[in-house]
N, C-alpha and C positions, 0 to 999 in steps of 0.2 A: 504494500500500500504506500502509495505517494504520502511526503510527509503531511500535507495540506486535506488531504482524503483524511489522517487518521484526524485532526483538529477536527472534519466537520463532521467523522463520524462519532466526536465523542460523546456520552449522555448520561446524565445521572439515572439514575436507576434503583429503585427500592422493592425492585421484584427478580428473584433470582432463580435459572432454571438448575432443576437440581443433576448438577452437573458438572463433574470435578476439575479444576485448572490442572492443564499437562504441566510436569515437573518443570520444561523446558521452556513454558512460555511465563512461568512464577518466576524463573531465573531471569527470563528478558525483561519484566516488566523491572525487576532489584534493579537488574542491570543498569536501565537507565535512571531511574533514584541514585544511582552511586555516581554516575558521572554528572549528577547537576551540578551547575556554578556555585561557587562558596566563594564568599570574599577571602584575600588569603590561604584559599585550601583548608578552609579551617575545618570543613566537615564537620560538624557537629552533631548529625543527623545519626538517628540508630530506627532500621526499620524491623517492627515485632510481625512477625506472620503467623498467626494465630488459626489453628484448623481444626484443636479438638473443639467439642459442639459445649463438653462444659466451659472450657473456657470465654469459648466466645457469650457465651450465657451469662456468666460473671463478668464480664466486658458490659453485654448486654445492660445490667442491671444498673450500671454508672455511669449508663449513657438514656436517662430518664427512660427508662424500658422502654426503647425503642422497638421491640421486639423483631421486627422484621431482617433489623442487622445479623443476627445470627443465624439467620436462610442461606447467608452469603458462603459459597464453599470458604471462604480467604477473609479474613478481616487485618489489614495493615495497620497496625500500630506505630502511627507518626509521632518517632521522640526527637529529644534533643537534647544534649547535654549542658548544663549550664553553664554558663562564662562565671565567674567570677565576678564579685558584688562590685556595682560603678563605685560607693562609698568605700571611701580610702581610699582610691584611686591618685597616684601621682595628677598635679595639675595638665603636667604634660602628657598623659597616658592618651593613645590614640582613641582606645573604646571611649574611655571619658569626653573628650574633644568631639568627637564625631556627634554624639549621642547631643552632647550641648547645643551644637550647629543646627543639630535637625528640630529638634525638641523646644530650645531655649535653654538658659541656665537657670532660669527662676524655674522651672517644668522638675529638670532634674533635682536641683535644691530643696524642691518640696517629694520627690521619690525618694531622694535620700533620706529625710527624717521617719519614713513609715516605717515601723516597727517589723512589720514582716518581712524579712530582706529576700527572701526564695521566691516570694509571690510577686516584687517588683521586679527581680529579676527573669521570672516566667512572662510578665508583661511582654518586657523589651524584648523577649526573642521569639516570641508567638509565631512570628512570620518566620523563622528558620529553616520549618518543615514545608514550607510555601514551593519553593523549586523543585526538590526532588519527586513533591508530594506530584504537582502537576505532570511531569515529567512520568511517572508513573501510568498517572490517568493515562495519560497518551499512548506511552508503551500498551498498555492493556488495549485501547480502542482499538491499537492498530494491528491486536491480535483477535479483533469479534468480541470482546470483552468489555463489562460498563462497570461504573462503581460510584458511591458518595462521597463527598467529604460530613465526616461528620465532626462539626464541632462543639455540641452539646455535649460536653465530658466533663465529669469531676473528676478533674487531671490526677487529684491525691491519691482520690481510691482508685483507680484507672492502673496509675504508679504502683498501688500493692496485689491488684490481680497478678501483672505484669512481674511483680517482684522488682520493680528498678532499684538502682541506689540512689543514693537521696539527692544527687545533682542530675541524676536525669529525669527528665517527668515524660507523660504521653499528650499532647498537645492535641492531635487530632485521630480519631478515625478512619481506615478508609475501607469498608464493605468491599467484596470485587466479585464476578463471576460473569457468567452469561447469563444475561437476561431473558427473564422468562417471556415478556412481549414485547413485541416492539415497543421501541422507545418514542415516548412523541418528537413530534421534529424539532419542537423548542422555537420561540420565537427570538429574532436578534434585532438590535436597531441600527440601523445604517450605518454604515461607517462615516457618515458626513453630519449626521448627528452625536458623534462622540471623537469624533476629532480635531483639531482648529490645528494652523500655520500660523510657526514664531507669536500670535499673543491671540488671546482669547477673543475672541468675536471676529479673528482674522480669518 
């Protein structure tokens, strides 16, 4: 499949035929989650591939019973390993710097003093799991394969099904198999309604 083919065949999906992913197309879809872009190479990504039916059930259960997720032959567990806390950070430390530029200094200033240091740090890297997680979806479509993102997780408990260690959490979800019916076609908006040249209203 053309790269372009698999983008339009991608689709969410929350009905699953029961019907097992081949060894070899679970490995392609890893595959390409391992080579997404990381700043730095930093990788920080760890993907859980969850297939016994209790697990996924206890997955299930801290993902507000979802119930349908554990239909899925495959549920990827998108983690991520945490950085280290911005507070204390050297003034010149590049995570620090970055993070100020985007955010503000008064933004961070006020993250810094919140008492729970793990859970401002889960904030900041939410998106971590963002590329490879995509990247994934695509691998799959472009093998007949559909899946969710599910963000609706209580990352803690999520974290002790999973057995993490305490700097890595599970951010997101991701259901996967072959869908049981056709997917709807999805509607999109133009691309000249979400796009503008050098400044907005250009």
């Amino acid at each position: 499949m053309e790269f372009m083919d698999a983008v339009r065949a991608r689709r969410t999906v929350r009905e699953f035929a029961d019907r097992p992913i081949p060894e070899d197309v679970l490995a392609e879809v890893l595959e390409a989650g391992r080579l997404a872009a990381a700043g730095r190479y930093a990788q920080r990504w760890y993907f859980g591939v969850v297939q016994d039916q209790s697990h996924k059930e206890a997955l299930v259960a801290e993902a507000c019973h979802q119930e349908w997720i554990a239909t899925a032959p495959v549920i990827l567990a998108l983690c991520a390993r945490l950085n280290d806390d911005l507070r204390g950070r050297a003034a010149d430390d590049m995570v620090l710097r970055v993070n100020q530029e985007r955010f503000g200094e008064d933004v961070i200033e006020h993250l810094n003093a919140f008492a729970n240091r793990q859970a401002i740090t889960t904030v900041l890297q939410n998106g971590d799991v963002f590329i490879p997680g995509q990247q994934m979806f695509l691998a799959a479509a472009n093998r007949g394969l559909s899946a969710c993102w599910i963000g609706w997780v209580n990352i803690r408990e999520a974290g002790r099904v999973l057995c993490l260690p305490d700097d890595v959490v599970c951010l997101f979800l991701m259901p996967m198999g072959y869908p049981a019916v056709e997917p709807d076609p999805g509607e999109w908006r133009d691309i000249e309604q979400m796009t503008f040249h050098e400044r907005w209203g250009e």
